[in-house]
N, C-alpha and C positions, 0 to 999 in steps of 0.2 A: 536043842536048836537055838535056844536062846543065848547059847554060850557061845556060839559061833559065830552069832550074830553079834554081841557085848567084843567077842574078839575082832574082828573085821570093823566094828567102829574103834575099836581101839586103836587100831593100824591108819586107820584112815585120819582119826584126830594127830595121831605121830606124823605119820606126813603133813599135814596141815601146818602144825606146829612147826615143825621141820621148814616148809614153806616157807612161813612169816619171816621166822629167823633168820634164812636166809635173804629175804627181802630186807628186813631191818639192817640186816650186816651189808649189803648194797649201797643201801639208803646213807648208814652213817658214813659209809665210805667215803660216797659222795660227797657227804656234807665235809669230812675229813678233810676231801681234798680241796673242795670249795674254797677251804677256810687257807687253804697251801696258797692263792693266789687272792687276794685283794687289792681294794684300791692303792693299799699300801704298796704293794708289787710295783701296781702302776707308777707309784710315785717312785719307787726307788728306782726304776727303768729310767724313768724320763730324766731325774735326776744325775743319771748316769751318762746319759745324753751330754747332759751339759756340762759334765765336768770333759767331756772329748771334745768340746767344742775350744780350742787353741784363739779364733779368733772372732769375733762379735762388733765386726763396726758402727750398729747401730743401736747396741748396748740391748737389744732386744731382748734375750732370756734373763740377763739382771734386773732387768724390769717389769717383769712378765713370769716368771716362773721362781717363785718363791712357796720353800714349804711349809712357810706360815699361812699359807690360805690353799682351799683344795683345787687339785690339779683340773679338774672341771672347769675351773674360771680361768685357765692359764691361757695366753694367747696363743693361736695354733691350735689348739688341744680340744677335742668334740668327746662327751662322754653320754654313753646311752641312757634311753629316757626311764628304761627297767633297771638295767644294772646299776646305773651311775658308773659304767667300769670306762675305761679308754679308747673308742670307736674308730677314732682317726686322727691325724697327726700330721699337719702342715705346716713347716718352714721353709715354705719355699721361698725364692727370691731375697734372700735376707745376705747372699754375701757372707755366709758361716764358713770360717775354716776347722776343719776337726776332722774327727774318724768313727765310724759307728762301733760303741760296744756289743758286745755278746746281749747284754741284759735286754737290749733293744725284743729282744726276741722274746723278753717274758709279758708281750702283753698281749694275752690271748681273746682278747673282745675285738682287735684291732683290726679294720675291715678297709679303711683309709691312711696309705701313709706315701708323703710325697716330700721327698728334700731339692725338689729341681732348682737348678741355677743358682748351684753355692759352687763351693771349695770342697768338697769334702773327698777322703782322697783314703790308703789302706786297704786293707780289705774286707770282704760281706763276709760277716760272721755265719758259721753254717746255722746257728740257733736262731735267725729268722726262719728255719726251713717250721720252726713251730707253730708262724703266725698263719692258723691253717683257715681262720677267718677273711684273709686278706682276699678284697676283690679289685682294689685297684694298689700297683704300685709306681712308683715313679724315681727314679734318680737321674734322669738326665742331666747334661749339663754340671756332670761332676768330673774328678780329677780322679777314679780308680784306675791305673794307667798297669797295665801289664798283668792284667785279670784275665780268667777268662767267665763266661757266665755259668754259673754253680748250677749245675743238674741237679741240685732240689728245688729250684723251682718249679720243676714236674708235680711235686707235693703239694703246691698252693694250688687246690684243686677249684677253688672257688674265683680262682683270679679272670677276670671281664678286662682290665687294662692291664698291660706291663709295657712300659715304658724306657727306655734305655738307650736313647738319644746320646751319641758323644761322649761317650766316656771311655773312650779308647777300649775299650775293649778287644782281646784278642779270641785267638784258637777256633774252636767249631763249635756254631749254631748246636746245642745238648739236644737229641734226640727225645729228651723226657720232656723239651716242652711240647708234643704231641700228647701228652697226658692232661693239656687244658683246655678240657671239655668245653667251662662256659667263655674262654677267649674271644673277645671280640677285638680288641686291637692290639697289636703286637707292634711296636715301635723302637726298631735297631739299627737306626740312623750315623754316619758318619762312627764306625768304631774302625777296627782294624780286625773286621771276623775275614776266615780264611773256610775252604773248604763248598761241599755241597750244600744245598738247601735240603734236610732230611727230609725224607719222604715220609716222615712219621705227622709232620704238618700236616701237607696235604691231606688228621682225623680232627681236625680246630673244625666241627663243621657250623660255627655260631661267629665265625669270625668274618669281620665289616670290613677292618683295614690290617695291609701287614704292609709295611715298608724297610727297607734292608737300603736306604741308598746310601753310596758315597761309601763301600767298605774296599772296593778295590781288588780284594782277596778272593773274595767270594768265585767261584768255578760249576762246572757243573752247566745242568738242563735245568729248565724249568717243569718243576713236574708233574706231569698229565693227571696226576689225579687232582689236579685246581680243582679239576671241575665238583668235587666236594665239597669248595666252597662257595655253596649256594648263594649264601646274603653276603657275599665281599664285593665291594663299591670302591675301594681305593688298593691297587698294588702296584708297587713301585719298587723296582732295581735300577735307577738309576746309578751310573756311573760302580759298576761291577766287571765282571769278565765272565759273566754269563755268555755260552756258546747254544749251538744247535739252533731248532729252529721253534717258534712261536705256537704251543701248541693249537690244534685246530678246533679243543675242544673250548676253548677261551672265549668265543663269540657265543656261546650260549648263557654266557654272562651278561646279558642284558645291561644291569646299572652299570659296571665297572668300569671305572677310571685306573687307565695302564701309562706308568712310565718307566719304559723301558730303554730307553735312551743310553748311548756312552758304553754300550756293551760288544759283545763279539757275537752277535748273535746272524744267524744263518739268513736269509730269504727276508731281510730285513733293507736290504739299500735301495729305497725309493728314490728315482729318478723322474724330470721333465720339469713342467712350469705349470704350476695349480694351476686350476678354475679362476677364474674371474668373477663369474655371473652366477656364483652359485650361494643360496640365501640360505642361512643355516641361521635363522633367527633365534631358537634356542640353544645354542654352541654356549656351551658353560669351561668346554676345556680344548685344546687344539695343542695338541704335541709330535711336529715332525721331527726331533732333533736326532740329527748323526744321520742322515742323509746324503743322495743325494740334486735336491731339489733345484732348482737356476729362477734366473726371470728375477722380475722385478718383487717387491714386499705384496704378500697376498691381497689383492685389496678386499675382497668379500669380507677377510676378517672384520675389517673396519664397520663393516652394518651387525655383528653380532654382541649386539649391546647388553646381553645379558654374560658377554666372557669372562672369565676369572681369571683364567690359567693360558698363559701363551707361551710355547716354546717351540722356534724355528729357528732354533741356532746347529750349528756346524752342518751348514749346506752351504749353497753357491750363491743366492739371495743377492740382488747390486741395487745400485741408484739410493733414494734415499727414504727413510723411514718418514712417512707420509705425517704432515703435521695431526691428521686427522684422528691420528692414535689417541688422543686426548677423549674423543667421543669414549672410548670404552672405559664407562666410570664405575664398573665394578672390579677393575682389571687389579688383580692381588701380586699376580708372577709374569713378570716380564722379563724372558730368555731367549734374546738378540745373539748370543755371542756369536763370534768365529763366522762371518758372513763376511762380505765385500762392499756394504752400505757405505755413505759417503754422509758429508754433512753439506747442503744445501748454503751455508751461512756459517762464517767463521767463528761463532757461538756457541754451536751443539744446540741448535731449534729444540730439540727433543723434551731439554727439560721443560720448553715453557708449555710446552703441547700437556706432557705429561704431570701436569699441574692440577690439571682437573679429576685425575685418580687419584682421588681420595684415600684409599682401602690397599694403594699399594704397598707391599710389604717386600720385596724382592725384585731387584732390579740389575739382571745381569748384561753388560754390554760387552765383554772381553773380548779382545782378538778383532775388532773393527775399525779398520785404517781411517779415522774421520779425518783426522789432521787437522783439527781444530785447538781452540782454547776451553779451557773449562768453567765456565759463564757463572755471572755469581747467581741467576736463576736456577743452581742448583740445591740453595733454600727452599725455594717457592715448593719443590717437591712434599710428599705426602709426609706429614709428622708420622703415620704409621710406618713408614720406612725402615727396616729391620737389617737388609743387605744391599749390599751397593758393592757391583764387581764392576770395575772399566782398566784393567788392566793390558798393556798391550796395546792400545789405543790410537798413540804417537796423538796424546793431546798435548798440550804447551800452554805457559803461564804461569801466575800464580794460583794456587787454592785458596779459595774466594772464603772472606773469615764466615757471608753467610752460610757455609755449612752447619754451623755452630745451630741452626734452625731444625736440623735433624734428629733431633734429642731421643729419637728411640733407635738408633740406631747399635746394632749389634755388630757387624762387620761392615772394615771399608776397606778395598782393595784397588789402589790405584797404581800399583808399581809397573816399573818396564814402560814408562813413560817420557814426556819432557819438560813433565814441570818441574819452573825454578823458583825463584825464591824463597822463603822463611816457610816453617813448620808454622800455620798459624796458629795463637794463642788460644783462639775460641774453641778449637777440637779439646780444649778441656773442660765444654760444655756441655757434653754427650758421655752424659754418666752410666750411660747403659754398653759404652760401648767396650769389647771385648776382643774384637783382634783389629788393629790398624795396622794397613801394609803399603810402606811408599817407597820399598827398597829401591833401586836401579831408575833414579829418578836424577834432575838438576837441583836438587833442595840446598838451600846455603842458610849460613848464621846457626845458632848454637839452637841446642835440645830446648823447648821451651820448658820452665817448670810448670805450666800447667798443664802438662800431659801428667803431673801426678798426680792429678783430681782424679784419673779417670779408675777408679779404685775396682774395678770389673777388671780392668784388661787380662785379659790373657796372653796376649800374643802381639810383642813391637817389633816390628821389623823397617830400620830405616839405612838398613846397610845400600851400600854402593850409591852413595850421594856426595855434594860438598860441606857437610857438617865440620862445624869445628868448635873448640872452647870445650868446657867439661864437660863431664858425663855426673848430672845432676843427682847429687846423694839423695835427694827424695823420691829417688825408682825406687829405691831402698822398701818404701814403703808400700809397694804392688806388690802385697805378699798374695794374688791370684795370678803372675806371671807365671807363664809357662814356658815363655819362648822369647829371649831380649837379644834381637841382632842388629850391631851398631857397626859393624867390620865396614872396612874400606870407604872411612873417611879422614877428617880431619883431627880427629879428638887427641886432643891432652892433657895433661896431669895426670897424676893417679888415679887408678880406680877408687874408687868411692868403699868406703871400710861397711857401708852401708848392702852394697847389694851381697854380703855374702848371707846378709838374711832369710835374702828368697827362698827359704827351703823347699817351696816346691818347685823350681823352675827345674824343667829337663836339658832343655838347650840353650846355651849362655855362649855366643859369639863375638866376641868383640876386637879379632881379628883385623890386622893391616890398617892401624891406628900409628899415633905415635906416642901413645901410652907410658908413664917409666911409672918406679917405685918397684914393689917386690910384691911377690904373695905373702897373706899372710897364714896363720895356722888356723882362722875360720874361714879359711874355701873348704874346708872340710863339714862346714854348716849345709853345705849343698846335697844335703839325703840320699837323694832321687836321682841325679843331673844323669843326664847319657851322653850330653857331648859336650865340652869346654873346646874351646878355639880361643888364646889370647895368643897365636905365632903374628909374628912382623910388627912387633912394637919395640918399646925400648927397656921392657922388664927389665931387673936385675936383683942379685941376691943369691939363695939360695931354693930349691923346690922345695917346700914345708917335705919334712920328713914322711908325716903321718898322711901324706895325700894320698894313698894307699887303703883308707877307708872308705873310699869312694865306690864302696865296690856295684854300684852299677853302673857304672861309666863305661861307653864305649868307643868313644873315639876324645883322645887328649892329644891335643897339636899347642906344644910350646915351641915349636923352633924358629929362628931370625930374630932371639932375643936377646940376650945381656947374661942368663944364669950362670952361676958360676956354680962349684961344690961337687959333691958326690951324686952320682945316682940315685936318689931315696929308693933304698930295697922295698918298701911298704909295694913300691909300684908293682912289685909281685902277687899279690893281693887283689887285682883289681880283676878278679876271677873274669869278667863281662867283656875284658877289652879286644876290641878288634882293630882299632890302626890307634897306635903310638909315632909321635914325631917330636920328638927333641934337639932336632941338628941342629946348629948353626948356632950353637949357644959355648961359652965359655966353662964346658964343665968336661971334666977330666976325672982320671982313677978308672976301675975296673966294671965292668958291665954286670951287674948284678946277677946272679944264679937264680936271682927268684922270678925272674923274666921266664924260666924255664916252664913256669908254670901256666903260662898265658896260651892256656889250647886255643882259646878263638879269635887269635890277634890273627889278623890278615896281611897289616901292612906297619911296619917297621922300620925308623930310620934316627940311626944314633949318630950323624957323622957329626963328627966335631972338627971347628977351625983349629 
């Protein structure tokens, strides 16, 4: 008996042993692999970072991220208080031009990473899909232009924010981000998504905000299973092509703030003339917009002094916006547009009302016949001021240089207007600012050079005016242009040898000018571009041979110009193109065979004098 028992502990100490080893062989694994990522990793990621950063105008990361000292102390850069490893990662706002590397992905502590309101442009390596720590992310406010959003985001199971404001994004909302369990806000503002809202959202059930506005694309119902989302306080499809009708299960939403507005949506067009005598003292938001409402400006809203959010634009709304609006001094969004309001005073009264809102951030007035002048009490306005739309207007005058008091201003939209005189100087005092539009206006005298301070812009647009004299070689240096329209004015000289730098710009107009000199063979520095317009000037020369590397170009109009030569064959290459126009130019010989290969050209016109 004793020997079966001497055996049976033998067996059991084998196992045991068997155990340990196995545990040990786990253990060192571990530590094996531990030893595969260090801070070292960390460093050589970030490091990586910054050699893809192309442009740094505030010298930030040569100043700040050096690997003679540890990446811990580096600006931007938070490292955990166990690991010392890389937690999170902030450069936002710094105005970086670059591209993110793969490496980016090897830093797996990382739980914070935000690049909002740069340049950055390429595309999302799939090797973030390993930063499986990540709870918030952010690129808004970038230049990834012809993306769509990578369905491994589904993977970052941990993500509470993703962010993805404006970055043009295309294709369909990915199905797999229903696999973000602790999602709380989802942010896909202004892109170019197309398609349905997946019904795989409607399982986000921890999510507070989701907004999708300004994609245009977007189709489909809104879908009934919302109502899963319990704790959501803010949803917004504004300005989509959402159809059908509002589900009815939506009002058991208690907190939620809905902006639905600018849609095709069913059992939506509210008619008559509000209430007057109705006291909604705690009114924090009030959104009728795309209506259709009459009568005179609500007055009730005026006693709900705790508002933030106002929008009662594209109704029928008359007479004039009540000076009284000044009382609402928490008021953040103000959206007037597309009403029949008038202005009381050849001034535009408004601004000086609107003086005492502080906290306003967004101020849209479009599409309202005031027939006024534009008052230089449009300083006196909130320095928090971010948007300013009065497009459409039929104001008149000149642009009061106090603008230049707006210094947080992001966009300013006054085109389709009457004002005349001079570009003032001082708009190159609004360093924040990022699209200015004064197209289809009376503007005269030359391009001022201090619109190249404004080292943000994205987007000039000062076509269909009286401009004339040169087109300033220091745009040259708005390498975060996106969009430079100077067409149908007076400009001349040469183009400037300078703007063929821009390499991210898409759209480059400079049409029905009287423009001369020639292309040279760096238009070909333009990467990215989709559409060139230089027809109805005085070009001459020959068309760079190699402009045929352009290949995502989709619409090139050189015709009503001076070129002479051959057809450059490279123009067969230009796989993307959809309308070609060459006529009325001085070139001769045989139409190239490699046109043949232009499957997505639409419109085409070779005639020669």
């Amino acid at each position: 008996m004793a020997v079966v028992h001497d055996e049976l502990g033998y067996e059991i100490r084998k196992k045991s042993v068997k155990s340990r080893a196995i545990k040990a062989g786990k253990t060192l694994e571990k530590m094996i692999n531990a030893k595969r990522t260090n801070i070292f990793t960390d460093q050589q990621a970030l490091l990586a970072l910054k050699a893809h950063i192309t442009h740094d105008p505030t010298n930030f990361l040569d100043s700040n991220w050096s690997a003679s000292t540890s990446i811990c102390e580096w600006s931007g850069i938070t490292c955990g208080a166990r690991h010392h490893r890389v937690r999170a990662l902030d450069i936002s706002y710094l105005n970086l031009t670059g591209t993110i590397p793969p490496q980016l992905g090897n830093l797996p502590f990382l739980s914070f990473l935000s690049i909002r309101n740069n340049s950055f442009h390429g595309t999302l390596p799939d090797e973030l899909a390993q930063l499986r720590r990540l709870e918030y992310f952010d690129f808004s406010f970038n230049n990834f232009i012809n993306l769509e959003i990578p369905s491994w985001f589904g993977s970052l199971t941990k993500l509470r924010i993703l962010s993805l404001n404006e970055i043009t994004f295309s294709g369909t909302i990915p199905q797999s981000l229903g696999s973000l369990s602790s999602l709380q806000e989802l942010m896909l503002d202004y892109n170019e998504l197309s398609g349905n809202i997946p019904q795989e959202l409607g399982n986000l059930a921890q999510l507070r905000s989701f907004s999708l506005v300004s994609n245009h694309l977007i189709t489909g119902v809104i879908p009934k299973n919302i109502l899963n989302w319990t704790r959501l306080q803010m949803f917004s499809l504004y300005q989509n092509k959402i159809q059908g009708a509002i589900p009815k299960e939506i009002g058991n939403l208690t907190q939620l703030k809905m902006h639905f507005g600018y849609n095709q949506l069913q059992g939506n067009k509210l008619s008559g003339i509000l209430p007057t005598n109705t006291k909604l003292s705690n009114l924090r938001g009030f959104t009728v917009g795309s209506n259709d409402f009459s009568g005179p400006f609500p007055s009730f809203i005026i006693n709900a002094s705790k508002l933030s959010m106002l929008d009662i634009s594209s109704n029928s709304f008359t007479g004039f916006i009540p000076s009284t609006i000044g009382n609402l001094r928490n008021l953040e969004w103000l959206v007037l547009a597309d009403n029949y309001f008038t202005s009381p005073t050849p001034n535009l009264g408004i601004f000086s009302s609107l003086a005492n809102c502080k906290n306003l951030k967004l101020l849209e007035l479009s599409s309202i016949p005031f027939n006024s002048i534009l008052p230089s009490s449009i300083g006196n306005l909130s320095i928090s001021l971010e948007n300013v739309y009065m497009n459409d207007c039929n104001i008149s005058g000149n642009i009061p240089k106090e603008i230049e008091n707006l210094n947080h201003l992001i966009e300013i939209q006054l085109q389709s207007n009457e004002l005349t005189g001079p570009i003032p100087a001082t708009l190159g005092g609004l360093q924040t600012l990022q699209g200015l539009n004064l197209r289809d206006d009376k503007l005269e005298g030359s391009i001022p050079d201090h619109l190249c301070l404004l080292i943000k812009l994205d987007k000039l647009q000062l076509d269909g005016n009286n401009i004339y004299g040169s087109i300033p070689a220091c745009l040259g240096n708005l390498t975060t242009l996106r969009k430079l329209s100077l067409a149908s004015n007076r400009l001349t000289f040469v183009i400037p040898s300078t703007l063929w730098q821009l390499k991210d710009i898409l759209y480059f107009n400079l049409s029905s000018n009287f423009l001369n000199g020639s292309l040279p063979l760096e238009i070909q520095s333009l990467e990215v571009v989709v559409a060139i317009d230089l027809s109805r000037n005085h070009l001459s020369g020959n068309i760079p041979t190699d402009i045929g590397s352009l290949k995502n170009l989709q619409n090139l109009s050189l015709g009503y110009n001076r070129f002479e030569g051959l057809i450059p064959k490279s123009i067969g290459d230009m796989t993307s193109l959809e309308f070609l126009d060459l006529s009325n130019n001085n070139l001769f010989g045989v139409i190239p065979k490699s046109l043949e290969k232009l499957s997505y050209l639409i419109y085409l016109n070779l005639s020669f004098n």
